[in-house]
VOLUMKOL-741797 format. One line per 8 residues: number of its first residue (from 1); their letters; for each residue x, y negated, z of C-alpha. Coordinates in nm, 3 decimals. Each point is the difference from the previous one (the first is absolute). Layout:
N
NUM> a> X:Y:Z ~ ...
//
This chain:
277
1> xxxxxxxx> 9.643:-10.131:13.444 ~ -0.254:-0.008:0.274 ~ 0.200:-0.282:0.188 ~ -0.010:-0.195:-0.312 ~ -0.384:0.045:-0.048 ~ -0.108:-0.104:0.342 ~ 0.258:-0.292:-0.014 ~ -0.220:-0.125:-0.302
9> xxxxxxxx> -0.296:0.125:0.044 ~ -0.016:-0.014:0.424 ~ 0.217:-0.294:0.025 ~ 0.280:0.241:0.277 ~ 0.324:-0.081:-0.014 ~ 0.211:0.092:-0.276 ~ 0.293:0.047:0.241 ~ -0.158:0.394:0.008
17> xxxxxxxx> 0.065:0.046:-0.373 ~ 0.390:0.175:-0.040 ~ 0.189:0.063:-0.308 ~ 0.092:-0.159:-0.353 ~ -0.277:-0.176:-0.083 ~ 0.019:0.062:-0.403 ~ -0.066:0.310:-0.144 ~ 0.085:0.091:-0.375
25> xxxxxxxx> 0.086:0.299:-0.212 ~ 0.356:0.024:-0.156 ~ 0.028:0.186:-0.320 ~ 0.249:0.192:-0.163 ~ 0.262:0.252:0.130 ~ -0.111:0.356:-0.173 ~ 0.101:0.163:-0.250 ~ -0.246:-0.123:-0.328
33> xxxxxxxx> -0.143:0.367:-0.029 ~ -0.390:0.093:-0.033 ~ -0.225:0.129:0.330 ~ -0.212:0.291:-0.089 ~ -0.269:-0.223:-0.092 ~ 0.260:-0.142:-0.277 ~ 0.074:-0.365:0.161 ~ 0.276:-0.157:-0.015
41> xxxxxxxx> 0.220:0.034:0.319 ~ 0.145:-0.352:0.072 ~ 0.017:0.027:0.383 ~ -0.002:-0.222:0.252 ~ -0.111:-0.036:0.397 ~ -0.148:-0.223:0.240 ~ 0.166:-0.259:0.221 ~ -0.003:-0.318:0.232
49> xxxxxxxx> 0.151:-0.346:-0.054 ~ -0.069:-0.290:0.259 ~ -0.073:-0.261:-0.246 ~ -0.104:-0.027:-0.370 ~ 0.202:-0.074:-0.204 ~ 0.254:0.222:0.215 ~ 0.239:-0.200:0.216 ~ 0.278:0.231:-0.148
57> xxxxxxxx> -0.044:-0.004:-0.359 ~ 0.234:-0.280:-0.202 ~ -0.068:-0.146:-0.353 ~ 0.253:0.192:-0.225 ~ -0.031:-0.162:-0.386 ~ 0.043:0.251:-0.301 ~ 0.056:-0.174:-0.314 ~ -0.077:0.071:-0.359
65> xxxxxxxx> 0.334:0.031:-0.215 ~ 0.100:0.088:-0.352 ~ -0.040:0.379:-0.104 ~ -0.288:0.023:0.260 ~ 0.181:0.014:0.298 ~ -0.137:-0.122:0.358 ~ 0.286:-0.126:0.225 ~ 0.007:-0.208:0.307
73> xxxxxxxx> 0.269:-0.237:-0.198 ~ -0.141:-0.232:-0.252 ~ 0.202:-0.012:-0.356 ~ 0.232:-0.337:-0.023 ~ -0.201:-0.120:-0.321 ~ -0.347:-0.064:-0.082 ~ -0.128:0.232:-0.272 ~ -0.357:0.061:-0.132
81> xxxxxxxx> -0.228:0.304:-0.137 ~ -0.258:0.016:-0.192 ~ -0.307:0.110:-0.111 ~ -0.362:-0.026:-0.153 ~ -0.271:0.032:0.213 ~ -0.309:0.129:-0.185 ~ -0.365:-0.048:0.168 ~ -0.162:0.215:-0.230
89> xxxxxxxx> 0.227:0.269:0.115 ~ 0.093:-0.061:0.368 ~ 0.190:0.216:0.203 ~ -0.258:0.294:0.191 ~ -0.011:0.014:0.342 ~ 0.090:0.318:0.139 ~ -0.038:0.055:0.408 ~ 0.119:-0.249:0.238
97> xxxxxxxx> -0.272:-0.175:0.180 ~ -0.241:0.058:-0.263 ~ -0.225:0.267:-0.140 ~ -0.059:-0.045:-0.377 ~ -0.232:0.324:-0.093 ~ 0.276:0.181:-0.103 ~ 0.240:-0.031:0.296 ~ -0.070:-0.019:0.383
105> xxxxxxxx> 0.098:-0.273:0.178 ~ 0.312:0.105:0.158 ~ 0.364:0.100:-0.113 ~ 0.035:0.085:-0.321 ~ 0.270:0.122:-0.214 ~ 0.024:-0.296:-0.281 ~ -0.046:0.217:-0.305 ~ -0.291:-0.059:-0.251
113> xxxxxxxx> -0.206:0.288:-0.130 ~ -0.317:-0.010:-0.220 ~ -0.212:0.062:0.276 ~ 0.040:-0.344:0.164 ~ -0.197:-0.287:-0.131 ~ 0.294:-0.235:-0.222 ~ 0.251:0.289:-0.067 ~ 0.031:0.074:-0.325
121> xxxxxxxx> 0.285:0.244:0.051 ~ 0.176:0.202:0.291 ~ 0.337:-0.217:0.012 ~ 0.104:-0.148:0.332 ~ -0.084:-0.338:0.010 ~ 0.309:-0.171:0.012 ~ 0.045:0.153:-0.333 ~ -0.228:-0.288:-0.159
129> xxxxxxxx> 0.148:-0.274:-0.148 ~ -0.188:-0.287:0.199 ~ 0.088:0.170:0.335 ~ 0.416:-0.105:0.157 ~ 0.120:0.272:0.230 ~ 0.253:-0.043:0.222 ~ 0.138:0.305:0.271 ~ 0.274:0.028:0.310
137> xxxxxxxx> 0.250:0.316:-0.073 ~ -0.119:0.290:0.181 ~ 0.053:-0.126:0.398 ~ 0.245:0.164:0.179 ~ -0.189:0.016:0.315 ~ -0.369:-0.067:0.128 ~ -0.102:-0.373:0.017 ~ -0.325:-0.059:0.155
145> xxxxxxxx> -0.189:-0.259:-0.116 ~ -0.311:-0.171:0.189 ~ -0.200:-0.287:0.036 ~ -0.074:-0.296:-0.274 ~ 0.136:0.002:-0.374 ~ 0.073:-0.264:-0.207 ~ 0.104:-0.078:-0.372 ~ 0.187:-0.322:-0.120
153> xxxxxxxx> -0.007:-0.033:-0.387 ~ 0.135:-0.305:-0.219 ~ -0.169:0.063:-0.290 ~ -0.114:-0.215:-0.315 ~ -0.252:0.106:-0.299 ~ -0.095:-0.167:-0.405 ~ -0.382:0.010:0.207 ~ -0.118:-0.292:0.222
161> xxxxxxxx> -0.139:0.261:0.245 ~ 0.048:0.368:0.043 ~ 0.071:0.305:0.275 ~ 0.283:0.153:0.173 ~ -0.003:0.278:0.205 ~ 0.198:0.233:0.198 ~ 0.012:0.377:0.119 ~ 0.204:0.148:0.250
169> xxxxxxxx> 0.082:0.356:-0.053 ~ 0.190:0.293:0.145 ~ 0.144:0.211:-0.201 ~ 0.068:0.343:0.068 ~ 0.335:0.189:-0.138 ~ -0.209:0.195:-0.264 ~ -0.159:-0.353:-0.121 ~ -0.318:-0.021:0.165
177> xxxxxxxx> -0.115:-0.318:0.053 ~ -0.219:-0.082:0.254 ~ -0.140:-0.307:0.082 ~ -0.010:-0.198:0.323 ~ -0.070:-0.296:-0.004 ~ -0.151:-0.239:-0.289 ~ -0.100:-0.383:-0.087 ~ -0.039:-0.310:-0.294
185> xxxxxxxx> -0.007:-0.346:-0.004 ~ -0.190:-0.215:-0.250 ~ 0.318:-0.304:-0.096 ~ -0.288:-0.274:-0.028 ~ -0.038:0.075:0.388 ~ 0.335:0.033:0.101 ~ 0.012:-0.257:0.247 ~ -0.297:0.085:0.120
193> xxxxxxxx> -0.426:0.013:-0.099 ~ -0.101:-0.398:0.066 ~ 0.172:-0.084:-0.310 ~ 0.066:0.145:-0.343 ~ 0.350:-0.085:-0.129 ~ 0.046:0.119:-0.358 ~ 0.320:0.127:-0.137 ~ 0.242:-0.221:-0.179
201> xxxxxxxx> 0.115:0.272:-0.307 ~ 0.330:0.082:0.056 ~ 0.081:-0.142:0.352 ~ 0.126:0.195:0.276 ~ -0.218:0.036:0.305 ~ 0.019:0.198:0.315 ~ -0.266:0.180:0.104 ~ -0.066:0.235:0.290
209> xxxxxxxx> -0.271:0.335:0.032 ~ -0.084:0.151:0.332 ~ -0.007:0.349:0.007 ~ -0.179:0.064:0.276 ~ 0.152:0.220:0.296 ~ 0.116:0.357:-0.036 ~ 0.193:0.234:0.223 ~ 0.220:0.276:-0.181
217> xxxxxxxx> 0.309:0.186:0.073 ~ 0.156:-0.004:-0.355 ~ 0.245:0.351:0.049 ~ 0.371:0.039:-0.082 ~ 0.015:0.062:-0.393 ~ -0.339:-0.183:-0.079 ~ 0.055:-0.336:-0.159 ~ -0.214:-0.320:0.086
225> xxxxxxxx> -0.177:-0.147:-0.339 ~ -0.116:-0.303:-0.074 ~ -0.239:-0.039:-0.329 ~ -0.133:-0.321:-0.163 ~ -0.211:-0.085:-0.195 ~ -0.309:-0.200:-0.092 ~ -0.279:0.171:0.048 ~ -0.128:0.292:0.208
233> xxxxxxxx> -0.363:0.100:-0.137 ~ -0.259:-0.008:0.105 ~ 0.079:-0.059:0.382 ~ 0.083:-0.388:-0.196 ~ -0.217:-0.124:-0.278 ~ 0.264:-0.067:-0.279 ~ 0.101:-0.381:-0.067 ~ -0.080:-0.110:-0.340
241> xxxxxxxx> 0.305:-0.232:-0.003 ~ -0.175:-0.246:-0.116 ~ -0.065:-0.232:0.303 ~ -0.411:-0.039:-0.035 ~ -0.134:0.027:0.353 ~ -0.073:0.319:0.155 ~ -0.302:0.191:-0.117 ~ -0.063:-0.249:-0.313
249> xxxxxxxx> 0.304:0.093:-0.243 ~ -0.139:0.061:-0.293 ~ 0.353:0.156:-0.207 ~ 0.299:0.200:0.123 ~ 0.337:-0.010:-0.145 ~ 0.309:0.144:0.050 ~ 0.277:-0.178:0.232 ~ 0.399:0.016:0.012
257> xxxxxxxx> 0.095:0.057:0.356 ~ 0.355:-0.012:0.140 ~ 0.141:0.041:0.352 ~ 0.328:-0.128:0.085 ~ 0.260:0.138:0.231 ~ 0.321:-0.093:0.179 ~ 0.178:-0.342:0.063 ~ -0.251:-0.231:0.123
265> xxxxxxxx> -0.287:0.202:-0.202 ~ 0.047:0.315:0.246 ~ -0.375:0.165:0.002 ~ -0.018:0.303:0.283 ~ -0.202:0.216:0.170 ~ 0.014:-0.076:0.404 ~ -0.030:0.285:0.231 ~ -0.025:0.032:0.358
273> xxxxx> 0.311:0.253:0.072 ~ -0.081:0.161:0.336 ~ 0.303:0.216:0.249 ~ 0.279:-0.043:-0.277 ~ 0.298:-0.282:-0.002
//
């Protein structure tokens, strides 16, 4: 660290600086119980990688299927879900890289309870009806997973604009859900923010939602989950649907969402597999 520091900051040679020069934390690997102070026990440890994204980690696609399975094979035909995405009762945010007053932000096991600001109840969330769950079977070994995630959705909604987001979870044999890595795209900037494109009801578009980088070793018998939805409040302000510019809507209605999978509609989650073939 001192090599690095007088490189920068005393212009020497950086050729005295050994070692990886990334840094980062990888998660997971205990055993889900609670430390004496009554945290949750995820695990995890320090280590090195020479580049970042690591070198060794390979893009391994998990796709959404009928019955809420995640595979890495997409189904043969193209098949929708669907649901009704409500902004007057969004989805809460619970953990993940946000603290809403009644969570931290950090992991989180994704089950609402009347002390968090939007639940109404104390039923996992992928119990709601506006929230499509998909999960791996339990793995058969460890699969490490670190670096950049990404989400490819075809999707199509009755609203000319509206949300989608998606959660990436671990789930733990006894169902707890914790959350790892999170994000939402708003469809009138799908191809980017110089130019709103409004939805055409009822057409299929692809859309993708960065999840931001995570490092976790997801254990033998956990599953990997991925949840979607529309909304995720209030780390995002709900849409309205309605397609009035940002900030000036002055109504909110309710919005038939769908998101396709398989054949040439295959939406995924893409993670960055790292040590397994």
């Amino acid at each position: 660290m001192e090599a690095w520091f007088d490189h920068w900051l005393k212009g020497k040679p950086l050729r005295e600086f050994t070692g990886d020069p990334v840094r980062l934390f990888r998660m997971g690997g205990a055993d889900g119980s609670r430390t004496t102070a009554g945290r949750f026990h995820h695990g995890g440890e320090w280590t090195t990688t020479t580049a970042w994204p690591p070198p060794d980690a390979r893009p391994v696609r998990y796709f959404i299927q009928n019955g809420g399975v995640l595979a890495t094979s997409a189904a043969s035909s193209a098949e929708a879900r669907h649901y009704v995405f409500d902004p007057d009762n969004p989805v809460p945010s619970i953990g993940g890289r946000y603290a809403n007053g009644g969570t931290p932000g950090c992991a989180q096991d994704q089950v609402c309870n009347p002390k968090i600001p939007g639940c109404k109840d104390s039923l996992p969330l992928n119990q709601r009806a506006d929230v499509l769950s998909y999960s791996t079977p339990p793995l058969e070994a460890p699969l490490t997973v670190t670096g950049k995630l990404r989400a490819r959705l075809w999707i199509s909604s009755d609203a000319p604009d509206t949300d989608f987001t998606a959660k990436l979870i671990d789930v733990y044999p006894n169902g707890y859900a914790l959350i790892l890595a999170d994000g939402q795209i708003r469809a009138r900037y799908r191809s980017g923010f110089e130019r709103a494109q409004m939805l055409e009801p009822g057409r299929v578009y692809p859309v993708d939602i960065d999840l931001a980088s995570t490092s976790n070793l997801f254990a033998a018998g956990h599953r990997i989950r991925l949840d979607i939805s529309s909304s995720n409040y209030p780390k995002f302000d709900p849409n309205p649907n309605t397609g009035e510019a940002a900030g000036r809507w002055t109504r909110r209605v309710k919005a038939r969402n769908s998101v396709w999978h398989g054949g040439a509609r295959a939406s995924y989650v893409e993670l960055p597999v790292v040590g397994r073939r």
